[in-house]
N, C-alpha and C positions, 0 to 999 in steps of 0.2 A: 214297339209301337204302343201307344198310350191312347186310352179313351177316356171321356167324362160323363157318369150318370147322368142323363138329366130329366128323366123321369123314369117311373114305370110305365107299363104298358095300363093303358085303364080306357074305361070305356064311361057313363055318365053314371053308372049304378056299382059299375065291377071294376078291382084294379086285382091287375094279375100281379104278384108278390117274387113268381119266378122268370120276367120276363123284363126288360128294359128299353127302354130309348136309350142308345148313346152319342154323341158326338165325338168323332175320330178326328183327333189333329194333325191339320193339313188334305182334310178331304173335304172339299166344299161343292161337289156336285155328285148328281146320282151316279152318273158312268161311273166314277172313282170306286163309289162306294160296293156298286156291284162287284168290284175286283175280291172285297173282301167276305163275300157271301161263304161260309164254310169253315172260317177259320176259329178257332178255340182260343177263349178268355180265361181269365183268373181274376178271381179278390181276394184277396188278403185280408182280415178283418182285424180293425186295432185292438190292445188288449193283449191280456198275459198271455193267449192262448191264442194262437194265431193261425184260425179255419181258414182253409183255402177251398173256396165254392167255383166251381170249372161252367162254362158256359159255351154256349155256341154263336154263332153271327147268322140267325136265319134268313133277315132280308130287310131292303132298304126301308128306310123311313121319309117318307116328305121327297120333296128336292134339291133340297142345300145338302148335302150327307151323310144325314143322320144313320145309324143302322138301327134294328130290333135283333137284340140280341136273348138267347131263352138259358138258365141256370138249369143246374141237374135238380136243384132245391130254392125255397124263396130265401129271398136276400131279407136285411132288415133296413128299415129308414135310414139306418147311418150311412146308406152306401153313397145318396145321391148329393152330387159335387166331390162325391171322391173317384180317383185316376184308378181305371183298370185296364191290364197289364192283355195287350192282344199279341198273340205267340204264331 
């Protein structure tokens, strides 16, 4: 199953670097989205050297369904609009 950055998590002053908005394809409501609460991520990062940064799916976002997903470490800008890998 595949998800798409589409932001971080931020607030009007703060934006948290290890935490994400995602959108998971083919879940378009909250019930959905809650099935995936718990389950572990991966990125990939492009580049010679290819860091794999592991994450979690803490909890829903909005009510189309999105998740907030939190990293063991901050990600960088290049993540958002790229596909990560939900296990």
């Amino acid at each position: 199953m595949e998800a798409i950055a589409v932001n971080f998590r931020r607030g009007r002053h703060v934006q948290y670097p290890n935490q994400l908005i995602l959108q998971v394809n083919g879940i378009s409501s909250k019930e959905k989205a809650k099935s995936l609460i718990g389950k572990s991520l991966s990125w990939i990062s492009p580049g010679k050297e290819k860091k794999e940064i592991k994450g979690e799916i803490k909890s829903t976002h909005g009510n189309n369904g999105a998740v907030r997903a939190k990293f063991t470490r901050g990600l960088p800008g290049q993540v958002l609009g790229t596909k990560i890998k939900i296990e």
